[in-house]
DOLO-14399 format. One record per residue (C-alpha): residue number from 0; residue in one letter; x, y, z. Coordinates in Angstrom, 3 decimals. Example, Ala and Ser with C-alpha at 12.3 -4.5 7.8 and 13.67 -1.06 7.14 Angstrom:
residues 2
@pos->0 | code->a | X->12.300 | Y->-4.500 | Z->7.800 .
@pos->1 | code->s | X->13.670 | Y->-1.060 | Z->7.140 .
//
This chain:
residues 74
@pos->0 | code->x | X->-71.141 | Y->112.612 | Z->-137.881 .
@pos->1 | code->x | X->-68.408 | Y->115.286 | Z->-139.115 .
@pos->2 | code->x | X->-67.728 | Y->116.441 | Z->-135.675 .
@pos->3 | code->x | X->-67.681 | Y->112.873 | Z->-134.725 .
@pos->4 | code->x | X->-65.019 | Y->112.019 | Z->-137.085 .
@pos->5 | code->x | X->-63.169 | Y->115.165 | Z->-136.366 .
@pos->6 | code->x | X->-62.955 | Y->114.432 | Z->-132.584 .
@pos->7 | code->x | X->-61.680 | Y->111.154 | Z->-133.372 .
@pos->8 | code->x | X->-58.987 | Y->112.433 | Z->-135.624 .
@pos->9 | code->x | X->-57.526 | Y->115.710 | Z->-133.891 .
@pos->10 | code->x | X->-57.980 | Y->113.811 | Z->-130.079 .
@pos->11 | code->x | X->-56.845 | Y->110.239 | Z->-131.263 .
@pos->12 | code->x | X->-54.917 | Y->110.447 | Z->-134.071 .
@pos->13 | code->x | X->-52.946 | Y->113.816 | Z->-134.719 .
@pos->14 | code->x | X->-52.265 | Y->114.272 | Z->-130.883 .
@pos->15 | code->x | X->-50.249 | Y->111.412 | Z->-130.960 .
@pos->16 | code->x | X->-51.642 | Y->109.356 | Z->-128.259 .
@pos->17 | code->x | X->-50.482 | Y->105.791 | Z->-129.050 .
@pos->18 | code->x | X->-53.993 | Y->104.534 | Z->-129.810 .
@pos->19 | code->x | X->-52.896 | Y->104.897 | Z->-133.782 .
@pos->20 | code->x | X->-49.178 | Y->103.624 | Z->-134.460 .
@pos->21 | code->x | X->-46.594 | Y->105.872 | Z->-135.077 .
@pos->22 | code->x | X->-45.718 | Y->105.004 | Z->-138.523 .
@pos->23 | code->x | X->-49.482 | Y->105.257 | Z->-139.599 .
@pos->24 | code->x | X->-50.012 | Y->108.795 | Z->-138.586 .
@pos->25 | code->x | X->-49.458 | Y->111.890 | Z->-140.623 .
@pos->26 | code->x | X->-46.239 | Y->113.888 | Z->-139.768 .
@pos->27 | code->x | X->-47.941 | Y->117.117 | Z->-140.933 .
@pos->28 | code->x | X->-51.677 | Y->117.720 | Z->-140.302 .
@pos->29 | code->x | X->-53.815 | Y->119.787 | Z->-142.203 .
@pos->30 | code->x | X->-57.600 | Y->121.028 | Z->-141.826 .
@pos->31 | code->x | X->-58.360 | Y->118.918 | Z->-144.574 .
@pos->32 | code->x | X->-57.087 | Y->115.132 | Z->-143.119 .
@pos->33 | code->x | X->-60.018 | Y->116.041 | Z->-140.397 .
@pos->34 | code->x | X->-62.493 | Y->115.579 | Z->-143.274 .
@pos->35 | code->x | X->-64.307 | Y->112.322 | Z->-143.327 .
@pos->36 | code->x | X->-62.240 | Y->109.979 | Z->-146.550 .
@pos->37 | code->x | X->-64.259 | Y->106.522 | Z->-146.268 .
@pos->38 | code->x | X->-66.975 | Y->105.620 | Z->-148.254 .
@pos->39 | code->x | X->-69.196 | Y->102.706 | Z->-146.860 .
@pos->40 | code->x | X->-71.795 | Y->101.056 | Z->-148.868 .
@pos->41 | code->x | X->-73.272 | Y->97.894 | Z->-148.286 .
@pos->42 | code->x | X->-73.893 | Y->95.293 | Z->-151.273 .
@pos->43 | code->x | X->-76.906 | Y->93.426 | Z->-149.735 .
@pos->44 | code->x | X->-78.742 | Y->93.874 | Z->-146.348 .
@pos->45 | code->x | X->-80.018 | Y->90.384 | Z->-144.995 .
@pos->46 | code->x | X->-82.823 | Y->90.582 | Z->-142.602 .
@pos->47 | code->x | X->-83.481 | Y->87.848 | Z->-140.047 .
@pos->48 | code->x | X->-84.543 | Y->86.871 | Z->-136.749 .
@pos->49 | code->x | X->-82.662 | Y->85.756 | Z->-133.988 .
@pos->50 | code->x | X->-83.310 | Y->83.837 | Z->-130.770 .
@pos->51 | code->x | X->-82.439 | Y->85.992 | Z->-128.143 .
@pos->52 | code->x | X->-83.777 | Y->86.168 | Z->-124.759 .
@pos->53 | code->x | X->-82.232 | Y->88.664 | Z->-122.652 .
@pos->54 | code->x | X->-81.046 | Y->87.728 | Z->-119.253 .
@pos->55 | code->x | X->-79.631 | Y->90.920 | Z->-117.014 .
@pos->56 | code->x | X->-77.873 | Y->88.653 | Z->-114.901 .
@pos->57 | code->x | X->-75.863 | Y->88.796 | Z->-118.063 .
@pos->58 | code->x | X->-76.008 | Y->92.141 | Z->-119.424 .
@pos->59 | code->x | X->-72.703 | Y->94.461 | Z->-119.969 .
@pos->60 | code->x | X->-72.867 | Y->97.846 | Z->-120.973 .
@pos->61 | code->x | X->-69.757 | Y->99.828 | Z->-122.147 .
@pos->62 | code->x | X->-69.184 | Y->103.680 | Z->-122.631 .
@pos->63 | code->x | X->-66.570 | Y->105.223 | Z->-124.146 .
@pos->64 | code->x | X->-67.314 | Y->108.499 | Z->-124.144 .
@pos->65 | code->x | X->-69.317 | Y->109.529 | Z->-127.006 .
@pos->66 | code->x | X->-72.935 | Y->108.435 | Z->-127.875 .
@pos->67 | code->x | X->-71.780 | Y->106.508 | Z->-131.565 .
@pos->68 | code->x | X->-69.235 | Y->104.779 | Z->-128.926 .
@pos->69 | code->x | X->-72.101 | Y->103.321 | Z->-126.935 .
@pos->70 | code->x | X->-71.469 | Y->99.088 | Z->-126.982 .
@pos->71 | code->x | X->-73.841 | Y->96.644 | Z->-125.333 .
@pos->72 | code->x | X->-73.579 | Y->93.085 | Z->-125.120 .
@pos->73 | code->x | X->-75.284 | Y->90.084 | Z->-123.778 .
//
């Protein structure tokens, strides 16, 4: 997941690309800002079924490049 997050930041964020605004990225960048900061844990995990039935004459599939990227929908 470090490389991961790394990608992200050196190829998205300190390269300037537009996909992060201006204002929000760092003017200076340092070895250290490529180090994952954010902390996620979940209060409660809620288990439960859903109805689905899965139709592929409705299926999408998206790639954006990296396997973590990988969205599907229905």
């Amino acid at each position: 997941m470090n490389v991961t997050f790394r990608d992200i930041f050196v190829n998205r964020i300190a390269r300037r690309t537009g996909f992060v605004r201006e204002e929000f990225v760092p003017r200076t960048v340092t070895p250290e800002m490529a180090e994952p900061m954010a902390k996620v844990e979940a209060e409660e995990i809620t288990l439960e079924d859903i109805d689905f039935i899965q139709d592929y004459e409705k299926c999408a599939v998206m790639l954006s490049g990296g396997t973590e990227s990988l969205l599907s929908m229905a």
